[in-house]
Backbone as a printed PyTorch tensor [residue, N CA C, xyz], in Angstrom:
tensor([[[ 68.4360,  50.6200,  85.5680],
         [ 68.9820,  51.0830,  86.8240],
         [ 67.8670,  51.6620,  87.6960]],

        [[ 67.1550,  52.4890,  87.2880],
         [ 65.9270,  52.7220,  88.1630],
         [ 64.8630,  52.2910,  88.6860]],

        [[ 64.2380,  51.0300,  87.5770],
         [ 63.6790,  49.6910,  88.0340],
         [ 64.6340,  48.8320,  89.4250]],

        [[ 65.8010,  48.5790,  89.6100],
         [ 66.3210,  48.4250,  90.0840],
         [ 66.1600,  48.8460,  91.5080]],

        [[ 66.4980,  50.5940,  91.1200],
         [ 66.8000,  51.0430,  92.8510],
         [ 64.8950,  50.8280,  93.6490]],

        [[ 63.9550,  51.6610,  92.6890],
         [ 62.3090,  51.3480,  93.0150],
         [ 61.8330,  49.8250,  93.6040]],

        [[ 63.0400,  49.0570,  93.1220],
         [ 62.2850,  47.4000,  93.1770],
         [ 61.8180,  47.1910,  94.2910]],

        [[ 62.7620,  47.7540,  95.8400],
         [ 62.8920,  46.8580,  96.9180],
         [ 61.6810,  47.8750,  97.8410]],

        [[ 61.1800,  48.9580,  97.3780],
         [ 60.3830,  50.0390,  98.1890],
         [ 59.0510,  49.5970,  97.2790]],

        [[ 58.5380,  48.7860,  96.7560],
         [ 57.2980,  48.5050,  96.3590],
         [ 56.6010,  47.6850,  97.1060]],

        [[ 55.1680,  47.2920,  97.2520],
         [ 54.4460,  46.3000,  97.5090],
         [ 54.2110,  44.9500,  96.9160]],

        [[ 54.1150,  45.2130,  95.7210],
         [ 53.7590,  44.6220,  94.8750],
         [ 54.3060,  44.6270,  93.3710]],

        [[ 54.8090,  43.0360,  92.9140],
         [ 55.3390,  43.0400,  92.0580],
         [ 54.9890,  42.4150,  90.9820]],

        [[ 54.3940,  43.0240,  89.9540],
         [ 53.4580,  42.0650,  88.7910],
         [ 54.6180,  41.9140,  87.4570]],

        [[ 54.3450,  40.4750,  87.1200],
         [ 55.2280,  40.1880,  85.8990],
         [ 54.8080,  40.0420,  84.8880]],

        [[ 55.1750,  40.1870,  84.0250],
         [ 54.1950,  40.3460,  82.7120],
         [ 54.2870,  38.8310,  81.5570]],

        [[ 53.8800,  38.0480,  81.0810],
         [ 54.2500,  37.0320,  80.0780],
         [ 54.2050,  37.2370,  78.3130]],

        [[ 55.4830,  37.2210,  77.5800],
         [ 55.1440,  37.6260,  76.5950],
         [ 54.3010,  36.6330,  76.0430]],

        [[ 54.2880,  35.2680,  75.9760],
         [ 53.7370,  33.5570,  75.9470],
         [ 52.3000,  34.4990,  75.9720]],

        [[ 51.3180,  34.7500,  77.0710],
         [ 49.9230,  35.2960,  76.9880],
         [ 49.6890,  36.2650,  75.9840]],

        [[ 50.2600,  37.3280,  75.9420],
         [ 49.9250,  38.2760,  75.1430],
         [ 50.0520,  37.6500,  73.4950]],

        [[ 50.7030,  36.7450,  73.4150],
         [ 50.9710,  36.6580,  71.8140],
         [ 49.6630,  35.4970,  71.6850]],

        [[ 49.7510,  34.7780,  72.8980],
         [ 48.5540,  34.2520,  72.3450],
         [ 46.6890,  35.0470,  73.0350]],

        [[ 47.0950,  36.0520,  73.1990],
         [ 45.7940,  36.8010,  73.7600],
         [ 44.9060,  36.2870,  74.6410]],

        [[ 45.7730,  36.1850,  75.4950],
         [ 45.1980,  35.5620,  77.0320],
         [ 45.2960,  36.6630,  77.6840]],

        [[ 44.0760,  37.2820,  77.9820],
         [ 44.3630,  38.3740,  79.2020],
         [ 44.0500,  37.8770,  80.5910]],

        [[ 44.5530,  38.2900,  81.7340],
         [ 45.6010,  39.1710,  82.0680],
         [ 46.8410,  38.3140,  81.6020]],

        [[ 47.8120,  39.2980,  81.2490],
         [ 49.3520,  38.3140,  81.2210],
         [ 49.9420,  38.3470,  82.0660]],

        [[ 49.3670,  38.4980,  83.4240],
         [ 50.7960,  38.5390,  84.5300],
         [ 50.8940,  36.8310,  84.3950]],

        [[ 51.8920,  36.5310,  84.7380],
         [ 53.0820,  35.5120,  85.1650],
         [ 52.7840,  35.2030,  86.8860]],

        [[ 52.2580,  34.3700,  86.8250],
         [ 51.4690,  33.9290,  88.6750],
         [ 53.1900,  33.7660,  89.1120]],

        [[ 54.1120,  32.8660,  88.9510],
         [ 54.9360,  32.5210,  89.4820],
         [ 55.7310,  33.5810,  89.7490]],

        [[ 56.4460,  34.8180,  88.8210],
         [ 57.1700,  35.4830,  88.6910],
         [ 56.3530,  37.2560,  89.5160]],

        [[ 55.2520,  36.9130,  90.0210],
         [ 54.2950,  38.1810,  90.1980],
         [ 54.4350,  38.2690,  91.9820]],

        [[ 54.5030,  38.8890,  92.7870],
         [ 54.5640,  38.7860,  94.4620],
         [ 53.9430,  39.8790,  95.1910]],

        [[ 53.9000,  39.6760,  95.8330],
         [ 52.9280,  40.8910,  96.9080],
         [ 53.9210,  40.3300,  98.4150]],

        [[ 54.5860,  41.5400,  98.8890],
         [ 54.9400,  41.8960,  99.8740],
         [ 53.5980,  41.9500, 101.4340]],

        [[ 54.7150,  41.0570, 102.3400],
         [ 53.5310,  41.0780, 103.6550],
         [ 52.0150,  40.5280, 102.6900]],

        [[ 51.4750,  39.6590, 102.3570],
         [ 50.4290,  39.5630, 102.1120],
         [ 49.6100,  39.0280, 103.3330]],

        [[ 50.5790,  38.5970, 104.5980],
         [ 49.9370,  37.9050, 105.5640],
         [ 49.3280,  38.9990, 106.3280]],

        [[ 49.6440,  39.9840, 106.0560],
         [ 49.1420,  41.0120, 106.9240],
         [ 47.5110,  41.9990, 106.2660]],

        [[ 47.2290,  41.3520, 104.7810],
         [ 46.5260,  41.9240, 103.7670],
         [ 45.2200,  40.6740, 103.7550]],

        [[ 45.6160,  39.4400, 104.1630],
         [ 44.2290,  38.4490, 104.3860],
         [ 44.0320,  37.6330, 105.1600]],

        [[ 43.0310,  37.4290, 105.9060],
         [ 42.6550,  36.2560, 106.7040],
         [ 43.5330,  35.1800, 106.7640]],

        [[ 43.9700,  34.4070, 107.7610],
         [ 44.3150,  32.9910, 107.5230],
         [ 43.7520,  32.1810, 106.4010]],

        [[ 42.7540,  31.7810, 107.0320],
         [ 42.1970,  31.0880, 105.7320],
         [ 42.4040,  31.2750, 104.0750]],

        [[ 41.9190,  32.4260, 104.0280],
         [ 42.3290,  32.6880, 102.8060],
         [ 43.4900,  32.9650, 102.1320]],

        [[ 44.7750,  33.2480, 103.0770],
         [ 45.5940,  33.1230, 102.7160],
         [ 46.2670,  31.2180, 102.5770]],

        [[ 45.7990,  30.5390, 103.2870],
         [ 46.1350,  29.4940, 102.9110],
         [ 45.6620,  29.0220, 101.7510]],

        [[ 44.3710,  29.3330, 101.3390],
         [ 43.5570,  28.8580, 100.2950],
         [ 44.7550,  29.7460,  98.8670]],

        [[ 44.7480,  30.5890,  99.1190],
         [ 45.7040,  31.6030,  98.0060],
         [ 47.2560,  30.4830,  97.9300]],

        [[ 47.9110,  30.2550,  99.0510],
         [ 49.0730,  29.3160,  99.2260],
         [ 48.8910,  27.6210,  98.0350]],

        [[ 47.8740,  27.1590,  98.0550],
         [ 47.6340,  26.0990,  97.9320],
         [ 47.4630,  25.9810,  96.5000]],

        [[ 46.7680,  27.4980,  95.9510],
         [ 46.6570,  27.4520,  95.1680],
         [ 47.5170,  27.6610,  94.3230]],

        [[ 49.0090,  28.2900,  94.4040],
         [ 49.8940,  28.7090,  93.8940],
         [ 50.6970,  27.9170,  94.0260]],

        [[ 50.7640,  27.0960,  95.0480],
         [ 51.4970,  25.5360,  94.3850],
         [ 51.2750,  24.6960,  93.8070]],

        [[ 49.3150,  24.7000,  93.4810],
         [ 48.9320,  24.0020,  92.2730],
         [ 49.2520,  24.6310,  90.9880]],

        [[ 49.5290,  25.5020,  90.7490],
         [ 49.8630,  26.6790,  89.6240],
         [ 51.4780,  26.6700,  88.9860]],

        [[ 51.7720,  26.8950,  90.2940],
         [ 53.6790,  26.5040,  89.9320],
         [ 53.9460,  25.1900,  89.2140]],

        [[ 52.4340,  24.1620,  88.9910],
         [ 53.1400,  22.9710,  88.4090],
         [ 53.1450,  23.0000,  86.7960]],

        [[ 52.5270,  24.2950,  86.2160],
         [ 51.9470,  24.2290,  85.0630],
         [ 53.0370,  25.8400,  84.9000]],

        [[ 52.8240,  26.1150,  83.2440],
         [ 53.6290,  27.2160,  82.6750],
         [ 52.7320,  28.2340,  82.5100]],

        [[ 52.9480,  29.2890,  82.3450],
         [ 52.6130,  30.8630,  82.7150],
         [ 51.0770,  30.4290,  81.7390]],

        [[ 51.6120,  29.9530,  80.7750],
         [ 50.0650,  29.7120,  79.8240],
         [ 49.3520,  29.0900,  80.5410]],

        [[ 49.0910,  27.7900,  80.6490],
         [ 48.6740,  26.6040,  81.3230],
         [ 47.7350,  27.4560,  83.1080]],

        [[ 48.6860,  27.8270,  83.6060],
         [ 48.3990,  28.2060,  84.8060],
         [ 47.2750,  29.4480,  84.2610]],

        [[ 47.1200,  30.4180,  83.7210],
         [ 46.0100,  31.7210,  83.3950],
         [ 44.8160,  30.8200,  82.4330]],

        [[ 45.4260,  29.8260,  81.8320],
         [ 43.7130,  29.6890,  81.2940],
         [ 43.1820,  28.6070,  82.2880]],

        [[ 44.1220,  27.9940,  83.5040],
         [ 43.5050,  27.2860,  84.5880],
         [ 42.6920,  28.2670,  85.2710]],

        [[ 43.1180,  29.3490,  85.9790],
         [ 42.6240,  30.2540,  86.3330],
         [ 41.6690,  30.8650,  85.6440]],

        [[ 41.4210,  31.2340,  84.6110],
         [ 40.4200,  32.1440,  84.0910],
         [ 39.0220,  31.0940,  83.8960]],

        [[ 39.2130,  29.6590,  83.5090],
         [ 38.6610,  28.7270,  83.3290],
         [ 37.6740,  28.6340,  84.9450]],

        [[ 38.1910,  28.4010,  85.8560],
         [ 38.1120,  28.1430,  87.3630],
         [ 36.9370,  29.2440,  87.6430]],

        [[ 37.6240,  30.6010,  87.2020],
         [ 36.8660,  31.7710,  87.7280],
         [ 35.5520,  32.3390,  87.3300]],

        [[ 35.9020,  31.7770,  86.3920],
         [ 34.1730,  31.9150,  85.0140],
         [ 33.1800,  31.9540,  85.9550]],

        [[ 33.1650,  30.4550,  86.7270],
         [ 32.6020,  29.9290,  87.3770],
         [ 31.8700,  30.1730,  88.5870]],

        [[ 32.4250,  31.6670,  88.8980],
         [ 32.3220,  32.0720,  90.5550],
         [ 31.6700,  33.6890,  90.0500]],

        [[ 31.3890,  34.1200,  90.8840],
         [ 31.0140,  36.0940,  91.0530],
         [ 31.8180,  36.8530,  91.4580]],

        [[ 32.7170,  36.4340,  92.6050],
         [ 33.8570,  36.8800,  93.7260],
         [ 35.1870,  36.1290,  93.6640]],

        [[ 36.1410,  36.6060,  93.8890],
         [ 37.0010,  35.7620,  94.5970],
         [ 36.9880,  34.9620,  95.5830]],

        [[ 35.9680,  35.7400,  96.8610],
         [ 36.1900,  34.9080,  97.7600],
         [ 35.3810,  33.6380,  97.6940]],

        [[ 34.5950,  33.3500,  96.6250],
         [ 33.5010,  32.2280,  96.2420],
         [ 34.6040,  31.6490,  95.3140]],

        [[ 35.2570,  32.2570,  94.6550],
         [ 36.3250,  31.2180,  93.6750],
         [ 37.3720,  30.5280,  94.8330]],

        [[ 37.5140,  31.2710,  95.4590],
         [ 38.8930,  30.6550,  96.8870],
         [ 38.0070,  29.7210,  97.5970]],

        [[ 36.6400,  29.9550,  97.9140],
         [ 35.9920,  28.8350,  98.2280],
         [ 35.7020,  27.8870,  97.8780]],

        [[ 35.4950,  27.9530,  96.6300],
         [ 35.2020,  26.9790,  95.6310],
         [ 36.0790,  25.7820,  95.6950]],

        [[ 37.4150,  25.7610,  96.5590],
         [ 38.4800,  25.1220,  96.0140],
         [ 38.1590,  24.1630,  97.0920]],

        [[ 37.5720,  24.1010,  97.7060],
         [ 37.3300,  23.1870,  99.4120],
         [ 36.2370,  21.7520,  98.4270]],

        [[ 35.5960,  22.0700,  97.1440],
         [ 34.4280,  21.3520,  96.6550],
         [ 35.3440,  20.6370,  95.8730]]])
């Protein structure tokens, strides 16, 4: 009930996957099930499209699948904004 009434006055909503943790994939948030309120107001165009694009490549795969895509991807970069860039190559 109190999760509940808190839900709708947050920013940001991270989901957790039990699937990662059992197999010790950190982080376990859940990309699909995780949201950020107004994010259009928190990044650039660009990068918010680049963030968009990427989360519909993500939604095609399962909470597993999608974090070791991601963690795999990111190895690769220093920043985010060089990993969000990265995605144009």
């Amino acid at each position: 009930v109190i999760f509940e009434e808190f839900k709708g006055t947050g920013n940001q909503q991270v989901s957790l996957d039990r699937r990662l943790l059992e197999k010790r994939i950190f982080p376990t948030s859940d990309m699909q099930r995780s949201t950020t309120r107004k994010e259009e107001l928190l990044l650039p165009r660009i990068t918010l499209n680049r963030v968009r694009i990427l989360r519909k490549l993500l939604s095609q795969l399962n909470a597993v699948e999608a974090m070791e895509f991601l963690i795999d991807k990111m190895q690769g970069t220093k920043t985010n904004e060089e990993f969000l860039e990265s995605m144009n190559a």
